[in-house]
KENUKOL-52373 format. One record per residue: residue in three letters; x, y, z of N, C-alpha, C in turn. Coordinates in pm, whole numbers, plus 50000, padded with zeros to 5 digits. Layout:
BEGIN
ALAXYZXYZXYZ/...
END
This chain:
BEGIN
UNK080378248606553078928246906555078218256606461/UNK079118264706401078378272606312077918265206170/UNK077148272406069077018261705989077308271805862/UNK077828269205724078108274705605077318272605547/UNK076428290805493075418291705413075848300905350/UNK074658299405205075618309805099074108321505172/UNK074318332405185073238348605262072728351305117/UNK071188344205095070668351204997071258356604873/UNK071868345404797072608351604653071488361404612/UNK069998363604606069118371404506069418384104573/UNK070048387304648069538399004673071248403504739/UNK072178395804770073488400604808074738397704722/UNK074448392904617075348381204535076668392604479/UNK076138405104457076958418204481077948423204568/UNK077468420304675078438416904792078918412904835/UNK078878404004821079258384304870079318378604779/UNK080718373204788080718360704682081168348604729/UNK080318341304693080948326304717079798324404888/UNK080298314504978079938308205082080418321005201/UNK079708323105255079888330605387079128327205494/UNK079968324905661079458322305750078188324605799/UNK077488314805853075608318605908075558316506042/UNK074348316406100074148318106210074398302506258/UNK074718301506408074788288106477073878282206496/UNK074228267606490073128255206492073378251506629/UNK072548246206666072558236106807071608226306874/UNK072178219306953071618206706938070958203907029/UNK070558215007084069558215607197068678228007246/UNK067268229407239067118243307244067248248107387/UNK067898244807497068478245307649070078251407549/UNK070958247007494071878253607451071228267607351/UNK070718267507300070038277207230069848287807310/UNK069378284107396068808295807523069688300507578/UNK070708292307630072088296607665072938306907589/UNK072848301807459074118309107331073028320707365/UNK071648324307339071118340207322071468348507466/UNK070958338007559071378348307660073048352807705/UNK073868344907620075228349607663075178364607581/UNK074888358107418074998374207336073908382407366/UNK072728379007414072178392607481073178398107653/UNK073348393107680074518400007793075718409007699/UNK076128398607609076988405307519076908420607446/UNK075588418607404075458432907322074638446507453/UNK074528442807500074058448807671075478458307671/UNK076278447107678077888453307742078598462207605/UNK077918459507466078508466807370077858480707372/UNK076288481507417075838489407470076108505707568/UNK076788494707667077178499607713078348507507693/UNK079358499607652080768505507615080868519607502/UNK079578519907438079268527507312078758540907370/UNK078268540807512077638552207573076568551507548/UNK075678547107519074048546607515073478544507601/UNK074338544107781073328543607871072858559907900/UNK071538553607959071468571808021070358565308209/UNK071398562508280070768565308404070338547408377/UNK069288544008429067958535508434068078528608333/UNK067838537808219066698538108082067938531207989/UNK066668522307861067448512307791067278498407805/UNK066898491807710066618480607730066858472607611/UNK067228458407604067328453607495067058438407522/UNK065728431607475064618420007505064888410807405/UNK065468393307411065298387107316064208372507367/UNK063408370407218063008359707252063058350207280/UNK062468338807394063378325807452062538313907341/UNK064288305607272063708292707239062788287307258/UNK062518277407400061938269507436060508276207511/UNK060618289307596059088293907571058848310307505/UNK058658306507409058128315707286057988328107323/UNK056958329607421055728334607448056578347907563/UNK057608341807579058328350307719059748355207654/UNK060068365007693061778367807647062498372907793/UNK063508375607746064588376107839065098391307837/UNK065418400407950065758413407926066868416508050/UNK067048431208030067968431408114067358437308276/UNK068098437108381066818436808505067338451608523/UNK066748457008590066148474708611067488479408724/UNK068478490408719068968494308792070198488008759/UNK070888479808687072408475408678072698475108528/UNK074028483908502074228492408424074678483008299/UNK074828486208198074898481308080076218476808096/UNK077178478908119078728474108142078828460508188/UNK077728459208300078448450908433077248438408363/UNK076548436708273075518424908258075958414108188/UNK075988402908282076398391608215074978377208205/UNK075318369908146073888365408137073318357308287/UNK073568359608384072878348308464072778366008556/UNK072518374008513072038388008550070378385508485/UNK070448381108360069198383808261067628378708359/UNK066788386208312065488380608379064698375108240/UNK063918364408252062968357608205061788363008261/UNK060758370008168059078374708201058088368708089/UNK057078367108141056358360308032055528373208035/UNK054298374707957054098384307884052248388007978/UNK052838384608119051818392108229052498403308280/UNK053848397908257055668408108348055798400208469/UNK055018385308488055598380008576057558376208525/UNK058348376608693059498370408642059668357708682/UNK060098344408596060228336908574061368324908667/UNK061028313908743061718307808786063278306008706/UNK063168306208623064208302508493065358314808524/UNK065198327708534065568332908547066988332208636/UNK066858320808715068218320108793068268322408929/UNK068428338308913068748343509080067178344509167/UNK067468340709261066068342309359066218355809390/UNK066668365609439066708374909516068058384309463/UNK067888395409560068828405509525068508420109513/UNK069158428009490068708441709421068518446409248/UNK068938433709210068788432509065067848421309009/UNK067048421309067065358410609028064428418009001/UNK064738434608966063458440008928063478446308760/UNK062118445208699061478448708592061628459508547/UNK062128466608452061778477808454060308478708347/UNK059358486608442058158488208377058018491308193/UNK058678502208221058728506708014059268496707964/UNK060028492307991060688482707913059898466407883/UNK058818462507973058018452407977056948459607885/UNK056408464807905055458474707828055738478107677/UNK057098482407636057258482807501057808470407437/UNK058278460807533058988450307425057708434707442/UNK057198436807549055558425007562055158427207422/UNK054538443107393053818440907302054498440507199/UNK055418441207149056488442107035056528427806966/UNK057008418007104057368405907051055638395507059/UNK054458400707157053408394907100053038396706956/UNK052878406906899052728411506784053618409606648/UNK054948411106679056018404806518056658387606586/UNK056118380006564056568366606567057898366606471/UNK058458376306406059558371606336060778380006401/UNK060128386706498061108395206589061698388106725/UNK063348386706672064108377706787064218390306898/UNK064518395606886065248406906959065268423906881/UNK064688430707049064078443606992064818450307130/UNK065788466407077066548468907169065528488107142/UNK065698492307246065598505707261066628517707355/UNK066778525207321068298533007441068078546907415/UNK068028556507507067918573207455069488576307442/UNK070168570307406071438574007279071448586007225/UNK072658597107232072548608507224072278612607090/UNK072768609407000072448615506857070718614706806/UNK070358599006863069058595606840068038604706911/UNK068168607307054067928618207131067508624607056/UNK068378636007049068618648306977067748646706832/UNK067628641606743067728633906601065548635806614/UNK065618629706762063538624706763063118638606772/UNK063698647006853063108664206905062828669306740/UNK063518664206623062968675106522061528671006482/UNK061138659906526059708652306510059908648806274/UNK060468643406286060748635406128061308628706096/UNK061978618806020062128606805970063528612005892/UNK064698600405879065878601805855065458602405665/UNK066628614505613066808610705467067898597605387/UNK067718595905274068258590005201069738593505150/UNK070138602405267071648617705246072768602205225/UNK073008592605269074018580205226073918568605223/UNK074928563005200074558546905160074178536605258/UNK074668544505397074298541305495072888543805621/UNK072508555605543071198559305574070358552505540/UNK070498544005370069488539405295069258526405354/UNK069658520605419069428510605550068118509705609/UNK067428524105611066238526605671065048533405583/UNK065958529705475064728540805354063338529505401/UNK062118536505379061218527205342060558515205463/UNK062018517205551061738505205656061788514005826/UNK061488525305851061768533805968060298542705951/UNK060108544706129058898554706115059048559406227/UNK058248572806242058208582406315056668580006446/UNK056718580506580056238577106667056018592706732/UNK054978598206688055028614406713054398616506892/UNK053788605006901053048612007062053948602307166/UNK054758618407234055178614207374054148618907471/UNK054128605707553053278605407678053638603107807/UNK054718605107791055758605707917056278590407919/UNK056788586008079057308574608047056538560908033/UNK056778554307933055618540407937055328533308037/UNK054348531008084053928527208191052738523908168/UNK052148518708023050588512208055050788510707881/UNK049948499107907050328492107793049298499307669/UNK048748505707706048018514407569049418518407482/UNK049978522307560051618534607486052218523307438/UNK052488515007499053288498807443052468494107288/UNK051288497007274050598491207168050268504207104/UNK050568516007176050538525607014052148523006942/UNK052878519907047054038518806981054478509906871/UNK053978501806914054148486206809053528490206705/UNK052038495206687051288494406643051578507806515/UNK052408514906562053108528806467054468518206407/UNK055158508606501056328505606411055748499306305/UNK054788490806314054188478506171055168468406182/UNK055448466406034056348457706009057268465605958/UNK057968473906021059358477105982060468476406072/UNK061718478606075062698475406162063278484606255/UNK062698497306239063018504806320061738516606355/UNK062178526506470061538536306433062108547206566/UNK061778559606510062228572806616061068574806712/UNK061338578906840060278577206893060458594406901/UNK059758603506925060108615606927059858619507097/UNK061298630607144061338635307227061798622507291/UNK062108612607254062508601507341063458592507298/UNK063798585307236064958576707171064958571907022/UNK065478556806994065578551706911064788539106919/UNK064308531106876063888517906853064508509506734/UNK064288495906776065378488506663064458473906711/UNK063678464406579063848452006634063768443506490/UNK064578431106513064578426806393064448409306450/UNK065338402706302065068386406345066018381206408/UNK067218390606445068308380106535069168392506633/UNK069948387006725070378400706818071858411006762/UNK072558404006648073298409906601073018418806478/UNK071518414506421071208425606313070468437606404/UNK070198436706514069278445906582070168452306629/UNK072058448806702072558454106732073018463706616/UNK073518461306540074198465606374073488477206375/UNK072138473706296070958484306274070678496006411/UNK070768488306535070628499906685072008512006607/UNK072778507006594074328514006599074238522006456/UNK073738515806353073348524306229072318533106197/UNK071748532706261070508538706307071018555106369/UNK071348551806510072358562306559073218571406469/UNK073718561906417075318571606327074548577606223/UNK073248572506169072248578106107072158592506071/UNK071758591206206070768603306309072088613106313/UNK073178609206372074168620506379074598627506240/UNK074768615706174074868621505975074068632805964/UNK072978625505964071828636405956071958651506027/UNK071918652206152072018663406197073488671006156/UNK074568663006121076158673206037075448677205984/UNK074808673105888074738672105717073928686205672/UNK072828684105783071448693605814071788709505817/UNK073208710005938073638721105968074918724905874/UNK075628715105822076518727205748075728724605613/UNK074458722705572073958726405454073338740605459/UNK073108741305590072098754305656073408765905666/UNK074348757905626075258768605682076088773105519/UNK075578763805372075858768105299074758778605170/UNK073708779105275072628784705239072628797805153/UNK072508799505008072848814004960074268817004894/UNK075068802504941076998804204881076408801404720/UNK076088806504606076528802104467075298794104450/UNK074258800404491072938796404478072528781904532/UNK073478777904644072948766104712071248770304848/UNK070498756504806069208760404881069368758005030/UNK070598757205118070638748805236070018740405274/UNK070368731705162069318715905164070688706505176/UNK070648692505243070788680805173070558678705012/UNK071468669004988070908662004852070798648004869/UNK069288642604864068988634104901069508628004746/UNK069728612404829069708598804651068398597604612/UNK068608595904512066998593204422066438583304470/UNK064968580904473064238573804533064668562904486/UNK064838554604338064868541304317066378534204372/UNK066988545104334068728540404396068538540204580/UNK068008549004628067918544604757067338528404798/UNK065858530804728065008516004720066338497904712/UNK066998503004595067908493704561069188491504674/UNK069388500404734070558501204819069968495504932/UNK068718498504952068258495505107067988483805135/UNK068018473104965067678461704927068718451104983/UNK069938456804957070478450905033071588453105150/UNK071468467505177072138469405327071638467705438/UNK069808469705426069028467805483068388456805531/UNK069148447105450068578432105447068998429705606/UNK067848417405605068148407905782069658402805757/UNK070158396705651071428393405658072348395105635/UNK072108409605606073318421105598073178425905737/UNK072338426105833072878431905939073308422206055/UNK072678405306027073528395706067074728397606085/UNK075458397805928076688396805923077548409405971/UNK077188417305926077458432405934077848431506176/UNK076858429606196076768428006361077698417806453/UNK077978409306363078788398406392080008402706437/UNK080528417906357081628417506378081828427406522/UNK080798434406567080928442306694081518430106795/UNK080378417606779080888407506855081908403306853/UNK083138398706761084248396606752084938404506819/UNK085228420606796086018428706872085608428707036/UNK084528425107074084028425107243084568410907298/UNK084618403407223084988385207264086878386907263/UNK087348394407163088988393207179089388405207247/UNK088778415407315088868425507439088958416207538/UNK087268407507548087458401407677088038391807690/UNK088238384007626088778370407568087948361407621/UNK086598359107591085738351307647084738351407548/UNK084528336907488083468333707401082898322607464/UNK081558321807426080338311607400080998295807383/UNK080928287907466081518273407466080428260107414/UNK080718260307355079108250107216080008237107315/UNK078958229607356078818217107397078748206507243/UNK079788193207259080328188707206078948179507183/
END
């Protein structure tokens, strides 16, 4: 059910050559809804496995096919490991939860507030945003407390040149949608951003570039902080300034052109999924 597209020759044709796999077609947006909410359970559990839970906190919201207006998240109190999709809650964008949703009852039918609050206004506001994940992930953690924005230090940093921003006022935990709409409203249109004293943010146009970018983002942030300290630590050896050496602005610009792309982190994300589907040995069954 997948379909063969060539990923933007203008801008990847460097990387890719020839025809490479695209995203799945289907022939019903009831299957549509299905395939997201399996891989949002999916990347929940990659989530998880990666250590990015902390307690509660963490969330990762995709938008539903058939009603727009509402997405699907993970429900408050059950841990990133154990979520499979008929766990997922459906809220439309009052934070009512949704008949659709499945389960009537339980200890796992509840909302978590921040998480309705930062991803409502996220996905009212970028219509081109499938799925927007957030997690206080330790490097990212650590990474927001210096209150500044990642450098251009590798090729993998440059992912975020240009497209990441800094969210300087913590106000404790979100809980009113003013903080939900300063938040959005600091990311813009870019794909990520640090929230300081508090985590990471990540949202893009599909759930495997958001996963990719969540995970690059991170390894980012940890680069960054090596890089930071044994430069600080070569401070004064043979007239080094205990700096980084950042890439030049246009070579970053160009790199970010296309590592950074939506379908470089498509593809790039695709493959977390592969290694989680032949662990579990359980994939997505496309109706004939």
């Amino acid at each position: 059910m997948s379909a063969s597209i060539n990923i933007n020759d203008s801008v990847l044709n460097k990387a890719y050559r020839g025809k490479a796999p695209g995203p799945p077609v289907f022939a019903t947006k009831l299957e549509e809804r299905e395939f997201l909410k399996f891989r949002l359970a999916q990347a929940l559990r990659i989530f998880g496995n990666r250590g990015y839970d902390e307690g509660v906190a963490g969330h990762i919201t995709v938008r539903d096919p058939i009603r727009p207006d509402c997405f699907w998240v993970n429900p408050f109190g059950l841990h990133f490991k154990l979520i499979q999709p008929s766990d997922l809650l459906l809220v439309d964008h009052a934070g009512t939860i949704l008949p659709e949703s499945g389960q009537r009852d339980g200890p796992f039918r509840l909302l978590n507030t921040a998480a309705f609050m930062i991803h409502s206004a996220i996905h009212a506001a970028r219509p081109d945003v499938l799925c927007a994940a957030h997690s206080h992930s330790p490097y990212g953690k650590a990474f927001s407390a210096l209150g500044r924005t990642l450098d251009p230090i590798s090729q993998d940093a440059c992912a975020f040149h240009g497209d990441h921003v800094l969210y300087t006022q913590y106000n404790g935990i979100v809980l009113d949608e003013a903080e939900g709409a300063a938040i959005t409203a600091a990311l813009g249109p870019a794909k990520a951003a640090i929230l300081q004293n508090h985590g990471l943010l990540v949202a893009t146009g599909t759930i495997e570039g958001t996963l990719h970018f969540y995970i690059a983002f991170e390894r980012a942030c940890q680069v960054q902080l090596l890089a930071d300290t044994a430069a600080a630590g070569y401070k004064g050896d043979k007239g080094h300034d205990g700096k980084t050496v950042p890439i030049n602005d246009a070579q970053a610009k160009e790199t970010a052109r296309i590592v950074g792309s939506e379908q470089a982190g498509w593809f790039s994300g695709c493959m977390e999924f592969m290694v989680l589907e032949r662990e579990e040995g359980v994939k997505f069954e496309y109706k004939e």
